[in-house]
N, C-alpha and C positions, 0 to 999 in steps of 0.2 A: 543557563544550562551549559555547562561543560562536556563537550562530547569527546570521548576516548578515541583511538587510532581506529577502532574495531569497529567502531559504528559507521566512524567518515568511511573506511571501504566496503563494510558492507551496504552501505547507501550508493557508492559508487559502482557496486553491481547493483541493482536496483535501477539504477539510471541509465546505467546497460541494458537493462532491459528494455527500462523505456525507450530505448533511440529504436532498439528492435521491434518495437510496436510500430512505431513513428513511421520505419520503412514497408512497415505490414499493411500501412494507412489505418491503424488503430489510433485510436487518444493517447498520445504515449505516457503511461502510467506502468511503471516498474515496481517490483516487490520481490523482496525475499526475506527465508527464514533462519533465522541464526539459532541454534540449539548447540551447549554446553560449547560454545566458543567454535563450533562448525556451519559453516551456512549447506542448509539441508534440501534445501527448496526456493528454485526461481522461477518468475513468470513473468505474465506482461497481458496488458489487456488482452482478450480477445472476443469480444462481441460480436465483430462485425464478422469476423472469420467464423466463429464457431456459432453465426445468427442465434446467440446465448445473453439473452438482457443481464443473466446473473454473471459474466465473464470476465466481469473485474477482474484486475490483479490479483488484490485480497484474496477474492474466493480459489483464481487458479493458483498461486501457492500455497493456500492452506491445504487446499487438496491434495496436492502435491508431499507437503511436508505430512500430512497425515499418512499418508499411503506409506512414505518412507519411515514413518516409524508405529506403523501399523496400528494407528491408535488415532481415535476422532477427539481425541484430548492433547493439547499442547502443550500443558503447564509452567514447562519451563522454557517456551519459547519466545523468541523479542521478534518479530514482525518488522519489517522494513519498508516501507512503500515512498514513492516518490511525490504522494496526493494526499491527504488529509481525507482518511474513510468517510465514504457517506453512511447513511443509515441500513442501507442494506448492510456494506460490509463490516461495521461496527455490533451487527447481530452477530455475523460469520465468527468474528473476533471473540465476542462473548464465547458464542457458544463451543467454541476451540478453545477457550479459557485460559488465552495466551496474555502472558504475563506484563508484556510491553510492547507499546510499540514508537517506532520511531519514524517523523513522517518527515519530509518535504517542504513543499509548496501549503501554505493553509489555500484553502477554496470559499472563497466567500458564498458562493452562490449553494455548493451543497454538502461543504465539509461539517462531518457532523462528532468532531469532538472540539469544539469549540469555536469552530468560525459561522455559520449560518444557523448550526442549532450547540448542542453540549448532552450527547446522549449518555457520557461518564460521570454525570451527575446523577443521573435517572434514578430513583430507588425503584424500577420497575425491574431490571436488571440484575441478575442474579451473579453477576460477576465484576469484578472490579480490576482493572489493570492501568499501569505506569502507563500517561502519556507524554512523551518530549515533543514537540511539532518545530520545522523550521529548521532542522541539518540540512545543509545545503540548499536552502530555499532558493535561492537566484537561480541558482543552475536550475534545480528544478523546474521552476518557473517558466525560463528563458525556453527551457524545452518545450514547453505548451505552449506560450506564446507564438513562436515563430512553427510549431504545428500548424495553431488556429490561423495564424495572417494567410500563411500560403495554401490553407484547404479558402481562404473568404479572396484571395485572388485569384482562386481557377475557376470558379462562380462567376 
């Protein structure tokens, strides 16, 4: 996969994001929304802040980007996230019926468009979107790693 200028920076806020989690002591997981060549909506985990099991990135950008353009449907949106959705946010994605998305880091443990399961195979799913996985994976990555080392050395 060939990624254009547009994607490497808007992955690059995204990753902004995530460092902003990182210093919140969230999981740093970054995401935003790019609409007609405008990035419309950022976020970043917030679980632990907003005690919100559902506070993913995913779902606080899409909220986000809905609200901005007033409409629980996203059609022409491409999704940026710094983590490979799990299954929750993969519903979120459906059901905002966003067009593409572009991830990160794959997640073995609960990434769920092709690394621990492959929910865009599902024919249970009423919507079908472009997945590229793996812009900027290192970084990504590197970001969670050295989150997790130093939340398991203050332990």
């Amino acid at each position: 996969m060939t990624y254009s200028t547009d994607d490497i920076a808007v992955m690059r806020t995204a990753l902004a994001e995530a460092a902003i989690a990182a210093k919140a002591g969230e999981v740093p997981v970054g995401a935003a929304v790019l609409v007609r060549g405008e990035v419309i909506a950022t976020g970043y985990n917030r679980t632990i802040s907003n005690a919100d099991p559902s506070g993913h990135a995913e779902i606080v950008v899409l909220r986000k980007a809905a609200r901005a353009l007033n409409n629980h449907r996203l059609p022409e949106a491409t999704l940026y996230v710094t983590l490979e959705p799990c299954v929750m946010c993969v519903g979120a994605i459906v059901q905002a019926r966003i067009e593409r998305v572009v991830f990160g880091a794959y997640d073995d443990k609960a990434g769920a468009l092709g690394s621990a399961v492959d929910l865009s195979d599902s024919k249970a799913l009423n919507h079908a979107f472009e997945i590229n996985g793996g812009l900027l994976a290192d970084e990504c990555g590197a970001l969670l790693r050295t989150f997790f080392q130093e939340r398991r050395s203050q332990d």
